[in-house]
VOTIMI-292962 format. One line per field, with one value per residue: residue in one letter; x, y, z of N, C-alpha, C, O in turn; residue number from 0. Coordinates in Angstrom, 3 decimals. Example, Ala and Ser with C-alpha at 12.3 -4.5 7.8 and 13.67 -1.06 7.14 Angstrom:
2
type	c(a, s)
n.px	c(13.190, 12.850)
n.py	c(-5.690, -2.250)
n.pz	c(7.800, 7.080)
ca.px	c(12.300, 13.670)
ca.py	c(-4.500, -1.060)
ca.pz	c(7.800, 7.140)
c.px	c(13.200, 12.900)
c.py	c(-3.300, 0.030)
c.pz	c(7.800, 7.870)
o.px	c(14.236, 13.409)
o.py	c(-3.319, 1.138)
o.pz	c(8.465, 8.039)
seq	c(0, 1)
***
This chain:
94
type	c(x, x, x, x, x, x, x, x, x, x, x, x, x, x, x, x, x, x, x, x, x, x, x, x, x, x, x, x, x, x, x, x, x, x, x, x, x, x, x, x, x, x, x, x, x, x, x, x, x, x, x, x, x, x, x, x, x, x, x, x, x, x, x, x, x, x, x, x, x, x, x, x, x, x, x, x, x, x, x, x, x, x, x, x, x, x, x, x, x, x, x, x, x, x)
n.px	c(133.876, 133.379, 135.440, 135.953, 133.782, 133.986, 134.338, 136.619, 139.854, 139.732, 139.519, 138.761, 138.147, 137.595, 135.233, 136.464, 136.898, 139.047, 138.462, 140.961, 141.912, 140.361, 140.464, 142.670, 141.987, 140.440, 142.413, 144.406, 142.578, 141.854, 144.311, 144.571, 144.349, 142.823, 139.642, 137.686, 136.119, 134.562, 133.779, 131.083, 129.609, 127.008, 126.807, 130.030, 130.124, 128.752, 130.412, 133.074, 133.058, 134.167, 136.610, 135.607, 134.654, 136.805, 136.788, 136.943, 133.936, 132.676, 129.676, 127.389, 126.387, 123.897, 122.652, 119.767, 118.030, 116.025, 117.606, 117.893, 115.341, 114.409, 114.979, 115.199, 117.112, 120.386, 122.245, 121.053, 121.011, 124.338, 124.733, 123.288, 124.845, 127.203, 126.328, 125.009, 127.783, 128.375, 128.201, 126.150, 123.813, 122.307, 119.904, 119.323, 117.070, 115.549)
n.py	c(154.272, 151.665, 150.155, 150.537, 149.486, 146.771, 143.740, 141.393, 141.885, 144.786, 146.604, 149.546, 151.333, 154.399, 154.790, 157.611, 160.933, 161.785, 160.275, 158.529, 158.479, 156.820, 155.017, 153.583, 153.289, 151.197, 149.194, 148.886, 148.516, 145.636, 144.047, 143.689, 141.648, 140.931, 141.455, 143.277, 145.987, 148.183, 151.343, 153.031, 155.187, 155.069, 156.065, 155.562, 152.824, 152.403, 153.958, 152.464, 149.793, 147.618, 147.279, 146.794, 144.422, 142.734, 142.504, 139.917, 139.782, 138.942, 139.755, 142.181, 144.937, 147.519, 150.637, 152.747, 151.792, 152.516, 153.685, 151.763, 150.681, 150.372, 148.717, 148.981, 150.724, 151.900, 152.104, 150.094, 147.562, 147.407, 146.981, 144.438, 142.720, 142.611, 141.927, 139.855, 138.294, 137.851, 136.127, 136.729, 139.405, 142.194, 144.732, 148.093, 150.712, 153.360)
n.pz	c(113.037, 112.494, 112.823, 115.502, 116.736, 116.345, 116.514, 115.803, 113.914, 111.545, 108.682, 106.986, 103.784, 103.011, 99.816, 97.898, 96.661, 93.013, 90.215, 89.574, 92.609, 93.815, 92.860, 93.325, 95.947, 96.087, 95.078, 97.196, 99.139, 98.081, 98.383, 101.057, 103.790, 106.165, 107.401, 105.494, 104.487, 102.514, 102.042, 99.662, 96.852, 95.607, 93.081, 92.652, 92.433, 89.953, 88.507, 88.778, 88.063, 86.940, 88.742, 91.224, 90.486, 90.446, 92.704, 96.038, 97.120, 100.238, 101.063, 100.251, 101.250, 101.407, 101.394, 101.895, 100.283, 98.437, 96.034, 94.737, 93.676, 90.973, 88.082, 85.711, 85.928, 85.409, 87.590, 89.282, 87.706, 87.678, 90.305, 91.190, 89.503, 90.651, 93.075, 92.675, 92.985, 95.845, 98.579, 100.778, 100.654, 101.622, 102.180, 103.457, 105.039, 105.323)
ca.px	c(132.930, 133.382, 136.670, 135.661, 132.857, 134.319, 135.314, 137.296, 140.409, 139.205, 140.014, 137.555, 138.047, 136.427, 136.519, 136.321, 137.973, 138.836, 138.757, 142.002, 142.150, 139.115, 141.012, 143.570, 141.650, 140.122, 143.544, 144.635, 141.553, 142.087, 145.549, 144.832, 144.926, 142.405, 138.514, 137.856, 135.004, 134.457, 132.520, 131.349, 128.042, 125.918, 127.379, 130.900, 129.633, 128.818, 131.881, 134.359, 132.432, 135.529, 137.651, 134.853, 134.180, 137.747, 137.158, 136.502, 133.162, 131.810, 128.967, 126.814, 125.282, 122.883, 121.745, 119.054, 117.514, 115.135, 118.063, 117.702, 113.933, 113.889, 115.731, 116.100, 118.003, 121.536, 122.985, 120.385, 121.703, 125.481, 124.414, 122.687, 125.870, 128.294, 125.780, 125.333, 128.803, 128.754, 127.487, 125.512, 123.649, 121.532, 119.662, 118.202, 116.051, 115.220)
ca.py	c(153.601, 150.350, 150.088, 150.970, 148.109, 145.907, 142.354, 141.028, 142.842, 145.320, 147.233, 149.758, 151.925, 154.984, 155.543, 158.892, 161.890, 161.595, 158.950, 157.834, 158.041, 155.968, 153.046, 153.350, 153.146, 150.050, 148.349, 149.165, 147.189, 144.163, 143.817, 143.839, 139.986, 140.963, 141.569, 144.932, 147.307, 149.382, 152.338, 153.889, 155.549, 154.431, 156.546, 154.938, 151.831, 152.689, 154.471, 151.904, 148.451, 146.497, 147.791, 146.352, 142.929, 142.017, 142.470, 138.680, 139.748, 137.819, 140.155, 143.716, 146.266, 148.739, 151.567, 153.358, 150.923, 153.268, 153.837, 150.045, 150.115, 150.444, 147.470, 149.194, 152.196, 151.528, 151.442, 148.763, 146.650, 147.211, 146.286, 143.496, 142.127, 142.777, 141.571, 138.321, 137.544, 137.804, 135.288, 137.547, 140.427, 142.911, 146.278, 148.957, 151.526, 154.456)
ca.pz	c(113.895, 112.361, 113.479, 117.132, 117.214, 115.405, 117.945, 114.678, 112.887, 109.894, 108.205, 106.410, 103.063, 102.298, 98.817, 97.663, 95.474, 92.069, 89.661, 90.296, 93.930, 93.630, 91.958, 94.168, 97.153, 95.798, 94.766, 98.032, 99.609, 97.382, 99.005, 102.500, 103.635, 107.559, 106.748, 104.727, 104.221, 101.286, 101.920, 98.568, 97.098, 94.188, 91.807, 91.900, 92.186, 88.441, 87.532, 89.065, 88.274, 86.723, 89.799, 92.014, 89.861, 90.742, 94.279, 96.032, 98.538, 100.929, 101.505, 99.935, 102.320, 100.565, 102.576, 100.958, 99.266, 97.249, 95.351, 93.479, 93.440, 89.169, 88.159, 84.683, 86.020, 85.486, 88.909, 89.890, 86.782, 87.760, 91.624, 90.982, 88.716, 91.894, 94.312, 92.527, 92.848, 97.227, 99.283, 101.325, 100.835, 102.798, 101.612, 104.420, 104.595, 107.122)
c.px	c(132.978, 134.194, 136.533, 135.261, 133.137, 134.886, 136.567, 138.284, 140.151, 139.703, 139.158, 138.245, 137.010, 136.223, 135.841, 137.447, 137.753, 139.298, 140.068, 142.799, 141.633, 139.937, 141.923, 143.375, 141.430, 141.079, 144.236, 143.722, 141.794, 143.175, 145.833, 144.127, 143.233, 140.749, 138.961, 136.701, 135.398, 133.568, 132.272, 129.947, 128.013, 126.814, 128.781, 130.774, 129.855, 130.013, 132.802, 133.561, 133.134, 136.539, 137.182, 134.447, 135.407, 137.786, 136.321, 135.148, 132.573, 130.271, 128.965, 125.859, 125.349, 122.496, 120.645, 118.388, 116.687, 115.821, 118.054, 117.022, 113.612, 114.599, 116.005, 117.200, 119.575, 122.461, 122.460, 121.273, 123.237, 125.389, 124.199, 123.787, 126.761, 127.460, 125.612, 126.513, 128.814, 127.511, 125.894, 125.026, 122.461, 121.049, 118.660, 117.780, 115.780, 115.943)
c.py	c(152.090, 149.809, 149.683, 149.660, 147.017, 144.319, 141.721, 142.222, 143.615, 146.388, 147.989, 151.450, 152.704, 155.820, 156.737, 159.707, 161.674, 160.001, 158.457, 157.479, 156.654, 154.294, 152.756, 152.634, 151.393, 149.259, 148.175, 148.090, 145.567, 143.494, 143.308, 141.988, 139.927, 141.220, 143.050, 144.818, 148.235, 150.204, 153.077, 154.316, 155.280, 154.804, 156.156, 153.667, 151.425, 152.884, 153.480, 150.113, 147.567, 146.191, 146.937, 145.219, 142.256, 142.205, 141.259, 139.414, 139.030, 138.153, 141.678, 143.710, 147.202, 149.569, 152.316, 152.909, 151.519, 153.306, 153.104, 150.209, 150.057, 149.857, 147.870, 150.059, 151.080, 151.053, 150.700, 147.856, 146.110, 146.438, 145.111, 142.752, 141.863, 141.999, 139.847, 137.099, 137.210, 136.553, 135.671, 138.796, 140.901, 144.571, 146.666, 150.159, 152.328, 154.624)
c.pz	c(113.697, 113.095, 114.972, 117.652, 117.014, 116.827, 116.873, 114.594, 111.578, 110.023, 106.922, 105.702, 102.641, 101.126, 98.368, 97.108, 93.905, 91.781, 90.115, 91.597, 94.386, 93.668, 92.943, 95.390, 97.123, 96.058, 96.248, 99.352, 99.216, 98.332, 100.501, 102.860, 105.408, 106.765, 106.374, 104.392, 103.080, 101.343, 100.941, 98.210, 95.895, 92.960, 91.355, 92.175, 90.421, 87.849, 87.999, 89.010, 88.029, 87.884, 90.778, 91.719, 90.707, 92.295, 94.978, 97.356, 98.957, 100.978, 100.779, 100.959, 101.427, 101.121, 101.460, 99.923, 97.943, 96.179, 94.286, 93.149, 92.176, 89.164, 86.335, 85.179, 85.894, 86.562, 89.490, 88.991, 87.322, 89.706, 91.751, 90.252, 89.642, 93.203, 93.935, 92.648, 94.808, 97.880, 100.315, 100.975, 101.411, 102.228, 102.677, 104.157, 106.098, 107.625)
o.px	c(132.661, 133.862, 136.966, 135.810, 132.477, 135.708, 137.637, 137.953, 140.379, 140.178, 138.854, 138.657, 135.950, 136.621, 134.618, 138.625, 136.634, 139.908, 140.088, 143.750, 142.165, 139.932, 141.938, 144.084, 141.996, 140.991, 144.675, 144.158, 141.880, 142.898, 146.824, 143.493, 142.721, 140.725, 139.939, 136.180, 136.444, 132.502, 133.045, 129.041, 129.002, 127.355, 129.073, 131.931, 130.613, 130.557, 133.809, 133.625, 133.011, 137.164, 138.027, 133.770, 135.162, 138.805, 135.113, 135.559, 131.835, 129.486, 129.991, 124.981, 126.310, 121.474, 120.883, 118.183, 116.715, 115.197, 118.164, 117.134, 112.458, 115.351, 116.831, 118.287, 119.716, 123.190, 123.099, 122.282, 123.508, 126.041, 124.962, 123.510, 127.252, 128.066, 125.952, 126.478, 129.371, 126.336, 124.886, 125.969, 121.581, 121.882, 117.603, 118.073, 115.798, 115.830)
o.py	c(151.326, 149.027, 148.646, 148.930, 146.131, 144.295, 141.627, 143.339, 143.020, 147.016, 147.304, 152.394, 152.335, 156.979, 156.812, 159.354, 161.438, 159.107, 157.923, 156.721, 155.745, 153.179, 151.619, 151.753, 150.556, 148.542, 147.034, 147.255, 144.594, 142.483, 142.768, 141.351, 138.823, 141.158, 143.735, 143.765, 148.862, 149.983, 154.033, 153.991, 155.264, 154.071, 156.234, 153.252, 150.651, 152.235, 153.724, 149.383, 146.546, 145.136, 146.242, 144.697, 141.377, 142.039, 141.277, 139.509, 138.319, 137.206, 142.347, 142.957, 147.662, 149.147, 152.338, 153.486, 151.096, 153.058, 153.506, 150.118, 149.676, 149.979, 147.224, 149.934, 149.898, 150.061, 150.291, 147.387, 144.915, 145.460, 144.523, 141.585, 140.739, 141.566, 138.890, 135.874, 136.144, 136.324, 134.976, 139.586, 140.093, 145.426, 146.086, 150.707, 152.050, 155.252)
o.pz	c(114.608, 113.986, 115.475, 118.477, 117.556, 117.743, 117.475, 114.992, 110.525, 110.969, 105.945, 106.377, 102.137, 101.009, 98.488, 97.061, 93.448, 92.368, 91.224, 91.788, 95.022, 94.190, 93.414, 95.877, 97.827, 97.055, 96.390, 100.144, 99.966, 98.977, 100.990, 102.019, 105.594, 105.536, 106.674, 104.026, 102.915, 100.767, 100.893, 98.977, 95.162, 92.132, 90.162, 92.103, 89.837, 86.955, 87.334, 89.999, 88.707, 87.995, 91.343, 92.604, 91.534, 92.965, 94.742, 98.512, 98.276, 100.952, 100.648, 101.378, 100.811, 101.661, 100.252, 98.856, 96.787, 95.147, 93.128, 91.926, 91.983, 90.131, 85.690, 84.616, 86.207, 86.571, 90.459, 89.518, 87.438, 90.073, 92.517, 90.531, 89.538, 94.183, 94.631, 92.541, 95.068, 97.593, 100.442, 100.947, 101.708, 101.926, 102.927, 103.094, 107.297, 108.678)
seq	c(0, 1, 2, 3, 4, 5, 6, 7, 8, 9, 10, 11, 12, 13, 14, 15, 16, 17, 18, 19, 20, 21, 22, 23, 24, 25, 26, 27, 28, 29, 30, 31, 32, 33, 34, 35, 36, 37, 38, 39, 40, 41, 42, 43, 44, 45, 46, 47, 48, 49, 50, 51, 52, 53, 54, 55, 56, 57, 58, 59, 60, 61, 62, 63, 64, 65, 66, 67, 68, 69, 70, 71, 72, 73, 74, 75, 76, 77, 78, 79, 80, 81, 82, 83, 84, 85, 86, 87, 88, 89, 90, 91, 92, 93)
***
């Protein structure tokens, strides 16, 4: 769908499988030179956070914001570390 709407060239990763597809997918993203999308869910967020430090973003989208709302929980912490690095970010809800 991104793809579809998109008026720009992108190019949009969705990562998923195992760990090492995972990384792949990532490394694979890094590479690509046109905009890029990373579609991924909370939980490898966590598990792949080095993978995802080295990635330059302009911009985080959050869906589900509830998910942050404890700012001890761990995947707020690691969010909040990745989100500080993008120029932009954006968290929705509903």
């Amino acid at each position: 769908e991104i793809i579809k709407h998109s008026a720009a060239p992108v190019n949009a990763f969705i990562v998923r499988g195992l760990a090492a597809k995972k990384i792949r997918i990532i490394e694979e993203a890094r590479k690509s030179e046109s905009l890029t999308i990373i579609i991924l869910n909370y939980e490898a967020v966590f598990n792949l956070f080095e993978h995802l430090a080295a990635f330059k973003a302009d911009a985080a989208v959050l869906d589900e914001s509830t998910r942050i709302k404890n700012p001890k929980a761990q995947v707020s912490k690691v969010l909040c570390r990745l989100c500080a690095r993008t120029t932009h970010r954006y968290i929705m809800t509903g």
